[in-house]
Residue frames as a rotation matrix with the C-alpha (Angstrom) as fourth column:
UNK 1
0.371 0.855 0.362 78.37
0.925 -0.376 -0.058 -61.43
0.087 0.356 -0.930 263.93
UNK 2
0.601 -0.120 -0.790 80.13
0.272 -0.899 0.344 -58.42
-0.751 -0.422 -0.508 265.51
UNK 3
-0.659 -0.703 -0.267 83.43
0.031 -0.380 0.925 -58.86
-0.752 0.601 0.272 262.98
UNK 4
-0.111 0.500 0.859 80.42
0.949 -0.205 0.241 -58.81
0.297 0.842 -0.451 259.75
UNK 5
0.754 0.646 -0.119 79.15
0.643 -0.763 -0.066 -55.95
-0.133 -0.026 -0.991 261.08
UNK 6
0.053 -0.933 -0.356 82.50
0.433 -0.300 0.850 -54.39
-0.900 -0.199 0.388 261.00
UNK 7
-0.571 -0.747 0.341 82.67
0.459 0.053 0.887 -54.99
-0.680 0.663 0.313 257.94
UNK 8
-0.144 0.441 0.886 79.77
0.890 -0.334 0.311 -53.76
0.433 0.833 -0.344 256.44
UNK 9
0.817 0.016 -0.576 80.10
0.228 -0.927 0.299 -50.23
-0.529 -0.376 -0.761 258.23
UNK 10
-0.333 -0.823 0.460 83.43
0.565 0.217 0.796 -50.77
-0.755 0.525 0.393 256.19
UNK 11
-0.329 0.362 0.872 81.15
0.923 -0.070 0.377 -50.86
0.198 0.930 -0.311 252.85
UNK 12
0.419 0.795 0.438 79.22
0.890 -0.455 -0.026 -48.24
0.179 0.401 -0.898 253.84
UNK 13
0.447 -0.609 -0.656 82.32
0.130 -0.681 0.721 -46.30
-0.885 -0.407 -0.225 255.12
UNK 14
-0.567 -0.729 0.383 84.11
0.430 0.135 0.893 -46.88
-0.702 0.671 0.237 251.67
UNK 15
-0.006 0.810 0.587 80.57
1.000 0.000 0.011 -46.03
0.009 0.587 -0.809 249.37
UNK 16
0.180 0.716 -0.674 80.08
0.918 -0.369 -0.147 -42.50
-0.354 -0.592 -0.723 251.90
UNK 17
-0.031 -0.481 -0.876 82.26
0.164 -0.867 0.470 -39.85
-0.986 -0.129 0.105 251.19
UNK 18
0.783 0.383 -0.491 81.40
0.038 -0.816 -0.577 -37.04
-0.621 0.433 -0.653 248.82
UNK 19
-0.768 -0.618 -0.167 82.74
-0.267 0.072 0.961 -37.76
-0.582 0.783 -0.220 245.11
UNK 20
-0.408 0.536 -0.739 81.62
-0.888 -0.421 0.185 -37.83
-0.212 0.732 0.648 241.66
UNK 21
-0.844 0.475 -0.249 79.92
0.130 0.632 0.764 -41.03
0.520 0.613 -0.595 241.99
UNK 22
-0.460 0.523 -0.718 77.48
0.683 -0.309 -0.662 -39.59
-0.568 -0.794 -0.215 245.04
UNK 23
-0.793 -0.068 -0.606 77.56
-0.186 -0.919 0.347 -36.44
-0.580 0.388 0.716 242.98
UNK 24
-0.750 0.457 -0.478 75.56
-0.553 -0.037 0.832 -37.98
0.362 0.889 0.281 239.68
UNK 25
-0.771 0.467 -0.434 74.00
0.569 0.811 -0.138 -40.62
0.287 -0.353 -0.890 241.83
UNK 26
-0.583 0.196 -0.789 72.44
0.320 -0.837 -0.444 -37.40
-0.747 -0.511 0.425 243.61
UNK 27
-0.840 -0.072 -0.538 71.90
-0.446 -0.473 0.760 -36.19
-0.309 0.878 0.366 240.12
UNK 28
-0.725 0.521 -0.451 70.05
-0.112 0.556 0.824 -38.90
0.680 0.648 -0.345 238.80
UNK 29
-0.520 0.735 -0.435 67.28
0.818 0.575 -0.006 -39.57
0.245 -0.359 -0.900 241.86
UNK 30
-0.513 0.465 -0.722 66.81
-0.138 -0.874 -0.466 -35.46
-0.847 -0.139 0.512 241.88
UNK 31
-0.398 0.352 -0.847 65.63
-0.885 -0.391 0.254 -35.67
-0.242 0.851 0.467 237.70
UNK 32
-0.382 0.797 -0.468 64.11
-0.661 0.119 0.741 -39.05
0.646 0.592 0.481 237.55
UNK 33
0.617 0.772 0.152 63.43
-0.657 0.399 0.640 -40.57
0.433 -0.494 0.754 240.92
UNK 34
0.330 -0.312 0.891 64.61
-0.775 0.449 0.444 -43.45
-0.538 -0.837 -0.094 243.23
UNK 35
0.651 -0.179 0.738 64.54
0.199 0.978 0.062 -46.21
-0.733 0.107 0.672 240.85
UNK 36
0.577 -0.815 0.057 67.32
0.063 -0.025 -0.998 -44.62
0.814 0.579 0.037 238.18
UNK 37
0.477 -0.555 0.682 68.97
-0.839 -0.518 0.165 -43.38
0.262 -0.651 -0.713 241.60
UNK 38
0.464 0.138 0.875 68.70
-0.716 0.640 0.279 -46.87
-0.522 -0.755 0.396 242.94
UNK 39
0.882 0.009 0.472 70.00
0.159 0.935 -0.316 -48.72
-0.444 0.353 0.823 239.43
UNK 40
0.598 -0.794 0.111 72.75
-0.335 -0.373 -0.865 -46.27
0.729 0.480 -0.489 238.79
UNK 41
0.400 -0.338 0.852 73.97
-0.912 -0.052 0.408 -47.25
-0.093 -0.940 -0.329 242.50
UNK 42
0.706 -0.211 0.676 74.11
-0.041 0.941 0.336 -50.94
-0.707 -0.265 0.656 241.40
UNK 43
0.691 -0.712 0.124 76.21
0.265 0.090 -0.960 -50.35
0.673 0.696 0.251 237.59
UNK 44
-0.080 -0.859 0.505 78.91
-0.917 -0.135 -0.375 -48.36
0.391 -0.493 -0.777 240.44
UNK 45
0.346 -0.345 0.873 78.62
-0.448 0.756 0.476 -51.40
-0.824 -0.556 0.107 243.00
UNK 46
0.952 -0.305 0.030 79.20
0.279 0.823 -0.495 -54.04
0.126 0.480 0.868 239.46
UNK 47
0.442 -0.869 0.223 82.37
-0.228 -0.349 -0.909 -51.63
0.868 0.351 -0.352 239.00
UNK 48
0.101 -0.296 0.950 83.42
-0.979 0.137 0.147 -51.85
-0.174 -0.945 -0.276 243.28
UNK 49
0.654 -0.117 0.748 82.85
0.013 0.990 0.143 -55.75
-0.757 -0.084 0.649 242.87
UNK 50
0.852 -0.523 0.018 85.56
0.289 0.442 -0.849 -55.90
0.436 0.729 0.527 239.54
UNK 51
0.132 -0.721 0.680 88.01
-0.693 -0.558 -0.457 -53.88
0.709 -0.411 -0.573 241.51
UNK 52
0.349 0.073 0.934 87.52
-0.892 0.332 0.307 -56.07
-0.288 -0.940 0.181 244.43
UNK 53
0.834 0.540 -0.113 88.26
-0.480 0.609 -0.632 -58.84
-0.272 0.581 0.767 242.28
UNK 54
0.140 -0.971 0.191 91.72
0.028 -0.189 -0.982 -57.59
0.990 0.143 0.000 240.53
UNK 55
0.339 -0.416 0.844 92.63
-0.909 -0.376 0.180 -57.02
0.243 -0.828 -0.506 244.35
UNK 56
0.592 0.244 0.768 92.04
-0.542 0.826 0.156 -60.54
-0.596 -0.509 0.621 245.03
UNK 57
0.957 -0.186 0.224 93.74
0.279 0.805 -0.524 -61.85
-0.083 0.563 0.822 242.15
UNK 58
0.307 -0.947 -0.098 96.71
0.695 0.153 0.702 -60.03
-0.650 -0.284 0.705 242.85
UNK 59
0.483 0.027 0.875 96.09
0.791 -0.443 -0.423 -57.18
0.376 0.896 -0.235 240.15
UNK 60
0.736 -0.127 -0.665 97.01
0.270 -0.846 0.460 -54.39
-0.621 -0.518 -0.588 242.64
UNK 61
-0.225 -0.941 -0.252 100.87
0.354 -0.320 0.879 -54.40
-0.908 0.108 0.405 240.82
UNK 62
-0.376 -0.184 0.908 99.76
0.908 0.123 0.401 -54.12
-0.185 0.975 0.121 237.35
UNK 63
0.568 0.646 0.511 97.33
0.705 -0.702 0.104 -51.07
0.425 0.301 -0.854 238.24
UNK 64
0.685 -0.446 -0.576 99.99
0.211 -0.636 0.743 -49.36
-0.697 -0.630 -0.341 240.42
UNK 65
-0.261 -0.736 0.624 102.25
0.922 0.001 0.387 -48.80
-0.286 0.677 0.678 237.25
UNK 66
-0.326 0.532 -0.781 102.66
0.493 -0.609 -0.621 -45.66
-0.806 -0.588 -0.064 236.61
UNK 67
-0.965 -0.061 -0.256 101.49
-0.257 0.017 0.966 -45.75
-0.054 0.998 -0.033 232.89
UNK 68
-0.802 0.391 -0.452 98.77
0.345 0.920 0.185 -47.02
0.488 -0.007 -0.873 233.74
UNK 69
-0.373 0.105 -0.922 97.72
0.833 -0.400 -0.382 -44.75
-0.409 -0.910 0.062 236.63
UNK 70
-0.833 -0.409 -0.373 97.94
0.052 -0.729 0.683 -42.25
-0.551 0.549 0.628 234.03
UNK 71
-0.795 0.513 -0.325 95.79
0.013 0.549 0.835 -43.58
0.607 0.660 -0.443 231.44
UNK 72
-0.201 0.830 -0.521 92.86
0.773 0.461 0.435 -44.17
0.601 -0.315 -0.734 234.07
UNK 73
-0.443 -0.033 -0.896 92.97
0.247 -0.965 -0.087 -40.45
-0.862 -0.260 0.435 235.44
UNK 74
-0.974 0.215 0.068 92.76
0.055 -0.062 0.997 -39.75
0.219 0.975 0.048 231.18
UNK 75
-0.760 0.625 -0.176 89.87
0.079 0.357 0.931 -41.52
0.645 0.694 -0.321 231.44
UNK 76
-0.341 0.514 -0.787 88.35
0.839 -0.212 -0.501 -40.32
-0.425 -0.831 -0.359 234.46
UNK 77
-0.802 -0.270 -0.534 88.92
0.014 -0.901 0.434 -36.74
-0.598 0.340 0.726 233.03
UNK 78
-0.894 0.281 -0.348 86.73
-0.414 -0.222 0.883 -37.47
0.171 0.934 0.315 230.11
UNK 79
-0.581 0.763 -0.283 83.84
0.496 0.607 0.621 -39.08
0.646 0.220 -0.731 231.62
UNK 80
-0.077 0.544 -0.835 83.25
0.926 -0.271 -0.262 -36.81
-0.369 -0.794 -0.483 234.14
UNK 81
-0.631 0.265 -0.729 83.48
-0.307 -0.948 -0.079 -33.68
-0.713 0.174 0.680 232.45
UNK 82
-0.892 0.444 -0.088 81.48
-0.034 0.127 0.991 -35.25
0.451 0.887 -0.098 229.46
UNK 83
-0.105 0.730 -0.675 78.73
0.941 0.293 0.171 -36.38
0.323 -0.617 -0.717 232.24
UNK 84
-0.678 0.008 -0.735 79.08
0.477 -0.756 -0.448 -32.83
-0.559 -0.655 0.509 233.67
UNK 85
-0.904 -0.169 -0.394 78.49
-0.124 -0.778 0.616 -31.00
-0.410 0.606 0.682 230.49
UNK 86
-0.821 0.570 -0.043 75.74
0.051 0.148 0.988 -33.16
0.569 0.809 -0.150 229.84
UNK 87
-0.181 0.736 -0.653 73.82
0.982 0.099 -0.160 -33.26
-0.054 -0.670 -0.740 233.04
UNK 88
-0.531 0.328 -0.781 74.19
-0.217 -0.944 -0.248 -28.68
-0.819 0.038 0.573 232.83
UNK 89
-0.797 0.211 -0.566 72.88
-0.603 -0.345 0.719 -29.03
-0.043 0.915 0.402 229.29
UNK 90
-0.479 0.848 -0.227 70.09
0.392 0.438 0.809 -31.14
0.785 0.298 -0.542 230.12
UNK 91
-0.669 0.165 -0.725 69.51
0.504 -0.615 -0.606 -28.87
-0.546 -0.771 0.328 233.37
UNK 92
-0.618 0.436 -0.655 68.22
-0.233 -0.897 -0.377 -26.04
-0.751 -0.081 0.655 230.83
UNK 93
-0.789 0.269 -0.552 66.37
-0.504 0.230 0.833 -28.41
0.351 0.935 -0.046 228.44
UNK 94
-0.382 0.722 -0.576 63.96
0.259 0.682 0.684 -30.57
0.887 0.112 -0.448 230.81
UNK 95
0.044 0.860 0.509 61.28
-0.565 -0.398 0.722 -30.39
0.824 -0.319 0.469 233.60
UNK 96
-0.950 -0.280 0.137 62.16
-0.303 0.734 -0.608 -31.69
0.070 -0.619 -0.782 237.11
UNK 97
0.002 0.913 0.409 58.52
-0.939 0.142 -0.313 -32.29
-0.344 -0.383 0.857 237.02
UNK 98
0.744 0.033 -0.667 58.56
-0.496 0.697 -0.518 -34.79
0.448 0.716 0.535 233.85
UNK 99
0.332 -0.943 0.025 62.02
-0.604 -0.192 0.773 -35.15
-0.724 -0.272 -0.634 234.19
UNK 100
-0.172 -0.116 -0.978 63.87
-0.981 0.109 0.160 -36.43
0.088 0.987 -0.133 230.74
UNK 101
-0.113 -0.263 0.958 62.69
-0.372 0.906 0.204 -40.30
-0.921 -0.333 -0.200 231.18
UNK 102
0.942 0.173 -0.286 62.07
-0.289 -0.007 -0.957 -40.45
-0.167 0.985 0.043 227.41
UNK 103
0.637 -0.729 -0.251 65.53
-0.711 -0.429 -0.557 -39.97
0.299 0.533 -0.792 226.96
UNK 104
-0.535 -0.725 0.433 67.07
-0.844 0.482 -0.236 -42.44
-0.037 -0.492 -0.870 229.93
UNK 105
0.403 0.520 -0.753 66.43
-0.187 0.852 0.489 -45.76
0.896 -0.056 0.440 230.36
UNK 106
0.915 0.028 0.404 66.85
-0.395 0.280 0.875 -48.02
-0.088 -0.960 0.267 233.84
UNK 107
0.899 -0.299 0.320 69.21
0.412 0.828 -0.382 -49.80
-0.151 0.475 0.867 231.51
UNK 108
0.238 -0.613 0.753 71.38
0.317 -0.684 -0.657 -46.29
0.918 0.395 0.031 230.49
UNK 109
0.316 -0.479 0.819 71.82
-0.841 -0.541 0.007 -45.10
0.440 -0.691 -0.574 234.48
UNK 110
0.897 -0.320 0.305 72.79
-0.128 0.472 0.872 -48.29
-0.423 -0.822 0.382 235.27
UNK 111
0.636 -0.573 0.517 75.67
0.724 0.210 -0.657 -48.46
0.268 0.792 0.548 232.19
UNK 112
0.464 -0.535 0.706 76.59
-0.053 -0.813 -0.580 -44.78
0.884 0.231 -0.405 233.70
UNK 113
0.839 0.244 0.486 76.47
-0.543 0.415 0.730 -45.83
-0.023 -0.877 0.480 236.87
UNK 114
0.790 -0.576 0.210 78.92
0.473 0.790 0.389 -48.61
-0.390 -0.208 0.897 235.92
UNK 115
0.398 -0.725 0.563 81.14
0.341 -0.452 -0.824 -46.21
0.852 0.520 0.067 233.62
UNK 116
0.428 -0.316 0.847 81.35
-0.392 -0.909 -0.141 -43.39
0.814 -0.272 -0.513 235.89
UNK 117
0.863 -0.158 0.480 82.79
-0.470 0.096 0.877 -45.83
-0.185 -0.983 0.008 238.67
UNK 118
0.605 -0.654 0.455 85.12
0.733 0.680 0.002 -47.91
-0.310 0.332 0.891 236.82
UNK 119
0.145 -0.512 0.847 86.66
0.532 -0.681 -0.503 -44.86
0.834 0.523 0.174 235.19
UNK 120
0.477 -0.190 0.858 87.28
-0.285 -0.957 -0.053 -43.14
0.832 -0.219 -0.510 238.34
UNK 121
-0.511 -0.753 -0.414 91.32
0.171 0.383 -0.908 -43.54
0.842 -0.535 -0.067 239.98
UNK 122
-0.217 0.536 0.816 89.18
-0.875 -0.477 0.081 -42.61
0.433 -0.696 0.573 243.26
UNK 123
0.772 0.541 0.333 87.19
-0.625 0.740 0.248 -45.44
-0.112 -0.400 0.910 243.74
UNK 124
0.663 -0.661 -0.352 90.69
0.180 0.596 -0.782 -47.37
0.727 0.455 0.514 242.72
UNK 125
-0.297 -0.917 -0.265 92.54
-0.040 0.290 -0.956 -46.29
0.954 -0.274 -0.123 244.95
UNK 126
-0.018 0.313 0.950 90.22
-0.998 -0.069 0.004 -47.15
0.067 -0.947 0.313 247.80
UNK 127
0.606 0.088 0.790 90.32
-0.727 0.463 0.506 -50.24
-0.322 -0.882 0.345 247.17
UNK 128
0.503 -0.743 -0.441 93.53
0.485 0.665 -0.567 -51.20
0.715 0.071 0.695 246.53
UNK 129
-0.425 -0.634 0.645 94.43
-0.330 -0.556 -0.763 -49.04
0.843 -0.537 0.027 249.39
UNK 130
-0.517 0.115 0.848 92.07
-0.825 0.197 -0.530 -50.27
-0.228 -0.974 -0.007 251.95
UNK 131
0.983 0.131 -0.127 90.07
-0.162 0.946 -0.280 -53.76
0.083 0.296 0.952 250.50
UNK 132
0.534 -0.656 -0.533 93.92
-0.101 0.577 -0.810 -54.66
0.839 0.487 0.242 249.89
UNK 133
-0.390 -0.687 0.613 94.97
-0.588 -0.326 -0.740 -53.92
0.708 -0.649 -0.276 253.24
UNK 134
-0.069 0.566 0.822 92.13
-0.900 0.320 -0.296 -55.66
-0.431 -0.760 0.487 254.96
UNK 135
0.910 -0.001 -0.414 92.86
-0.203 0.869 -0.450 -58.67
0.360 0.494 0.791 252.46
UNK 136
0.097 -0.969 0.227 96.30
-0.679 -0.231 -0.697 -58.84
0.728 -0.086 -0.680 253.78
UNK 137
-0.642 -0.084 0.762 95.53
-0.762 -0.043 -0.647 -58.88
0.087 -0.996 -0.036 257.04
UNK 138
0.459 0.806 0.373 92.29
-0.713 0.585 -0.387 -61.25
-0.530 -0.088 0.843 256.77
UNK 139
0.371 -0.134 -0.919 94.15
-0.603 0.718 -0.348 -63.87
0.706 0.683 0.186 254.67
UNK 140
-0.764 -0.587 -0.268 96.75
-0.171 0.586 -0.792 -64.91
0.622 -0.559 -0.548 257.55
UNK 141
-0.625 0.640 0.447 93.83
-0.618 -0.055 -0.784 -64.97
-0.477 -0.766 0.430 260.27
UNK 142
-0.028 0.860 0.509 90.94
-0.199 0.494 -0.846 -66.66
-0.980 -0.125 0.158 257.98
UNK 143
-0.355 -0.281 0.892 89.93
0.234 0.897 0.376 -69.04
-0.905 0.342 -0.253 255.52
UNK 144
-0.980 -0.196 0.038 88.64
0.150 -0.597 0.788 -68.20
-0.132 0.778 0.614 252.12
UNK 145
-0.237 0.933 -0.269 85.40
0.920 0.305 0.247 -69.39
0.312 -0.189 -0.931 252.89
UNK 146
0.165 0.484 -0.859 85.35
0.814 -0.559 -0.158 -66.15
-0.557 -0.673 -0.486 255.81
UNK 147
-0.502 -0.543 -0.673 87.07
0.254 -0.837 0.485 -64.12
-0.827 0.072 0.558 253.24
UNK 148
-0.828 0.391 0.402 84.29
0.457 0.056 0.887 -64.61
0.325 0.919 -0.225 250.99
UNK 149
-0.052 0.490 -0.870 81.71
0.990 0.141 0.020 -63.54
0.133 -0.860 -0.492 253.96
UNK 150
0.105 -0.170 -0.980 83.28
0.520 -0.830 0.200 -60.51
-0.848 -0.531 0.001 254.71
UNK 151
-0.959 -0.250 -0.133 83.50
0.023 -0.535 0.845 -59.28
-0.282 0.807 0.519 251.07
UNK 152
-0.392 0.894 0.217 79.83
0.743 0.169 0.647 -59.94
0.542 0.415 -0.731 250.89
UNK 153
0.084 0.993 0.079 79.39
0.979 -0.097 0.178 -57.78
0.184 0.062 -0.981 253.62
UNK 154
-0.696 -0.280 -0.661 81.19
-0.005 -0.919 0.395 -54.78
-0.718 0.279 0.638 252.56
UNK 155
-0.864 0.421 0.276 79.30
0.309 0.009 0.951 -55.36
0.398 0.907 -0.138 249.20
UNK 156
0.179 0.968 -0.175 75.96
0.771 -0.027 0.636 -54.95
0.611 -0.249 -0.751 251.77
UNK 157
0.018 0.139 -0.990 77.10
0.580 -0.808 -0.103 -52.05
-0.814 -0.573 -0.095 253.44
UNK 158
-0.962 -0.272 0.004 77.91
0.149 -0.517 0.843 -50.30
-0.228 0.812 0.538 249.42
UNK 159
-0.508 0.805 0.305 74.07
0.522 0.007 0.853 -51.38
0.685 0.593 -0.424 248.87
UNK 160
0.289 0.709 -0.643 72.60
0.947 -0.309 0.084 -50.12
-0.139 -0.633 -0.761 251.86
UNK 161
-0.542 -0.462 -0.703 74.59
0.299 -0.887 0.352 -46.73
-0.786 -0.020 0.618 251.06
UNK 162
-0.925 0.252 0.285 73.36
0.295 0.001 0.956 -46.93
0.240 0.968 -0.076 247.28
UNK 163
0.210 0.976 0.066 69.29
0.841 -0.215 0.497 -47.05
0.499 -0.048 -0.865 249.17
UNK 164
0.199 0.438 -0.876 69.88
0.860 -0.507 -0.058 -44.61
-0.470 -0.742 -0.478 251.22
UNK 165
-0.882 -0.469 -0.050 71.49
0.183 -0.438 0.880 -42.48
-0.434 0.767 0.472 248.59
UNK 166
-0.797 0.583 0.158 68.36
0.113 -0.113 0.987 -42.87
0.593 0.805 0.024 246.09
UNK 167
-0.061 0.997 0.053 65.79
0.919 0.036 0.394 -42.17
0.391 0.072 -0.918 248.60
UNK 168
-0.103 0.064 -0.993 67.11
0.562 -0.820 -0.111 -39.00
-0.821 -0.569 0.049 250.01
UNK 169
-0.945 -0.131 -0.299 67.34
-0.073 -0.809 0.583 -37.50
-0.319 0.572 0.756 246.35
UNK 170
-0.535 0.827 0.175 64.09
0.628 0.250 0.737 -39.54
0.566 0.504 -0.653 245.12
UNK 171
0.213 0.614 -0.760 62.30
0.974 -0.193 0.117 -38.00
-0.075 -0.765 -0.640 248.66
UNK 172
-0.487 -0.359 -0.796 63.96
0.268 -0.929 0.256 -34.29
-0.831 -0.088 0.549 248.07
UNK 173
-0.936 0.350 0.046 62.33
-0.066 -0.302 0.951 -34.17
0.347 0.887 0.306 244.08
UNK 174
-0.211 0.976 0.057 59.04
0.626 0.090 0.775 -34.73
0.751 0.200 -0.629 245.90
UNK 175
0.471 0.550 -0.690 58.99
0.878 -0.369 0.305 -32.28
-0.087 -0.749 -0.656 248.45
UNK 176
-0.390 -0.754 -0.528 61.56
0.455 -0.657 0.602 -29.46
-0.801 -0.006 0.599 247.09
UNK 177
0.625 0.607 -0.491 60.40
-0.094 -0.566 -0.819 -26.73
-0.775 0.558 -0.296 244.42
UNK 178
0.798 -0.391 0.459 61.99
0.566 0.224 -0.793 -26.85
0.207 0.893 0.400 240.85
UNK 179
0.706 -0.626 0.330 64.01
-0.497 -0.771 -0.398 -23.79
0.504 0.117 -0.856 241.53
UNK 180
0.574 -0.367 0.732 65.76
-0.815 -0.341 0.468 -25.52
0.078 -0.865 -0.495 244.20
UNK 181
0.660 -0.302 0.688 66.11
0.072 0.937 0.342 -28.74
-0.748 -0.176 0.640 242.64
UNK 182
0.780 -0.539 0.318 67.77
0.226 -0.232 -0.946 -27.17
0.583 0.810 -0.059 239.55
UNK 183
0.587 -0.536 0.606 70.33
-0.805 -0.463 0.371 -25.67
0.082 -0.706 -0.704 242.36
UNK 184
0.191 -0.703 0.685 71.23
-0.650 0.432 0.625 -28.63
-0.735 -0.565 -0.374 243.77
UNK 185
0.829 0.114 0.548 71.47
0.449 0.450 -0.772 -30.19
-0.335 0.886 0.321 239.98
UNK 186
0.988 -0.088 0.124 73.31
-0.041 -0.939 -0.341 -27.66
0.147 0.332 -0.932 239.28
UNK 187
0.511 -0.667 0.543 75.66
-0.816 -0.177 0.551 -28.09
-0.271 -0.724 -0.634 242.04
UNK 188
0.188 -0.425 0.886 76.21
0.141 0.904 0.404 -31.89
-0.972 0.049 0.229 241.52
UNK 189
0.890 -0.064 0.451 76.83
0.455 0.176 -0.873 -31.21
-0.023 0.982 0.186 237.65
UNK 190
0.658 -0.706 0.262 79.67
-0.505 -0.672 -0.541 -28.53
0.558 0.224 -0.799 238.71
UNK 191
0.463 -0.234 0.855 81.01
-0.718 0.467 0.517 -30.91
-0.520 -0.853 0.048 240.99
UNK 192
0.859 0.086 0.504 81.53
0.242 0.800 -0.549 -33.52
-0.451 0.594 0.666 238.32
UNK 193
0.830 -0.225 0.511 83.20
0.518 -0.030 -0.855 -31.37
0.208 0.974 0.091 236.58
UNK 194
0.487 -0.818 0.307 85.56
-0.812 -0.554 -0.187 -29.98
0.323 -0.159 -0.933 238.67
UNK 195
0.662 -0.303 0.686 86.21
-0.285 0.744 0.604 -33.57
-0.693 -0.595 0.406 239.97
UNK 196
0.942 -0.034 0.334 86.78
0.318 0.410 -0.855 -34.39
-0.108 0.911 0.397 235.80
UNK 197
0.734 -0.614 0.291 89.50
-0.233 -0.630 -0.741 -31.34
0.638 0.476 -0.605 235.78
UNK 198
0.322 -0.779 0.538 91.34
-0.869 -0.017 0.495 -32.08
-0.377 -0.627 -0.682 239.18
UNK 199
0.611 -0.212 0.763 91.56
0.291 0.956 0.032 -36.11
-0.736 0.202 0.646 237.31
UNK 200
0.826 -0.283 0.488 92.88
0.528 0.081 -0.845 -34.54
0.200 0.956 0.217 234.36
UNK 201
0.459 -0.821 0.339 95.81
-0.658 -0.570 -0.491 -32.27
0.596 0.002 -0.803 236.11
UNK 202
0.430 -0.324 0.842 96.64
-0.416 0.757 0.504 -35.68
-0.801 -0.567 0.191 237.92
UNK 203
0.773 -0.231 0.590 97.31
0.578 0.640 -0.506 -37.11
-0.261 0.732 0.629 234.35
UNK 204
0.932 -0.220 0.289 99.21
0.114 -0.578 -0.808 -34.54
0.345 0.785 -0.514 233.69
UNK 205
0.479 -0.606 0.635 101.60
-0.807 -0.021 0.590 -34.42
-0.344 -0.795 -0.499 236.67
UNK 206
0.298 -0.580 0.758 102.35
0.121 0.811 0.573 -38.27
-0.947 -0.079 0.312 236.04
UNK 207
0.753 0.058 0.655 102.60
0.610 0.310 -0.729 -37.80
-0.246 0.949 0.198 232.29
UNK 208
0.453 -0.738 0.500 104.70
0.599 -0.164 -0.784 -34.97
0.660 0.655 0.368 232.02
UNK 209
0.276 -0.501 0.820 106.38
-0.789 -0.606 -0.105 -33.30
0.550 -0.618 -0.562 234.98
């Protein structure tokens, strides 16, 4: 019981730190509540569980190329600044009151949710840097059976991160004034986007210099 628990302080150690999926996650439970917060949290976990996957199967070499590497920066670059640009431009078009649910489905923040995690070398290189290390190590020691265990409960420390995520922004839109939630909107949209640019001067480095 003690080595699960390990592991899901793991998940929720791998989920915590402040990056552009927190950022929009943030984003989304400030303009329409807990449950887009809460379904955008699972499309990132689907993306954390495919990564976890390629680790297991031994992908780590094919994604460590640096052509590759490249290519998924690219595409980091462009979803987050596109997501930036669109979360500022819907900043001065809708009503944190209403907030734009016309526009989103449960269906569309979980799809971004899953984009904006797959597409960002971040969340890649956590875990082929530390899932792959702690697969290493956990293969010679235990059977596949436990090594299926413990990946479940990293996966439950990612979800408990994901609630606690969507009720602090869902619980802030109900007790914070518009002005202030536009602010911290604000913030997490410029955030995106500076995450988008620092992905795109990574592509550049490997591409040409």
């Amino acid at each position: 019981m003690n080595s699960i628990l390990t592991y899901v302080v793991l998940g929720v150690s791998l989920a915590a730190p402040i990056g552009p999926v927190n950022a929009a996650q943030l984003n989304k439970g400030l303009r329409l509540g807990f449950g887009h917060a809460w379904i955008f949290g699972l499309g990132a976990l689907l993306a954390d569980i495919c990564y976890m996957l390629l680790v297991y199967m031994g992908m780590i070499h094919f994604i460590d190329q640096p052509f590759m590497q490249a290519f998924l920066w690219l595409f980091g670059f462009f979803v987050l600044t596109y997501t930036g640009i669109e979360s500022l431009v819907n900043n001065t078009k809708t009503s944190f009151v209403d907030g734009d649910r016309g526009s989103s489905t449960l269906f569309r923040s979980f799809n971004s949710g899953f984009l904006l995690s797959i597409s960002n070398p971040l969340t890649i290189l956590f875990w082929l840097g530390i899932y792959g290390s702690v697969l290493a190590k956990a293969a010679s020691s235990f059977t596949t059976f436990q090594l299926g265990i413990y990946s479940l409960a990293i996966i439950s420390g990612i979800l408990l991160w994901d609630v606690f995520m969507a009720t602090v922004s869902s619980v802030a839109r109900n007790i914070l004034n518009t002005k202030f939630l536009l602010i911290l909107s604000l913030i997490s949209s410029l955030s995106m986007i500076g995450f988008g640019i620092y992905f795109g001067m990574q592509a550049f480095k490997l591409l040409f210099l």
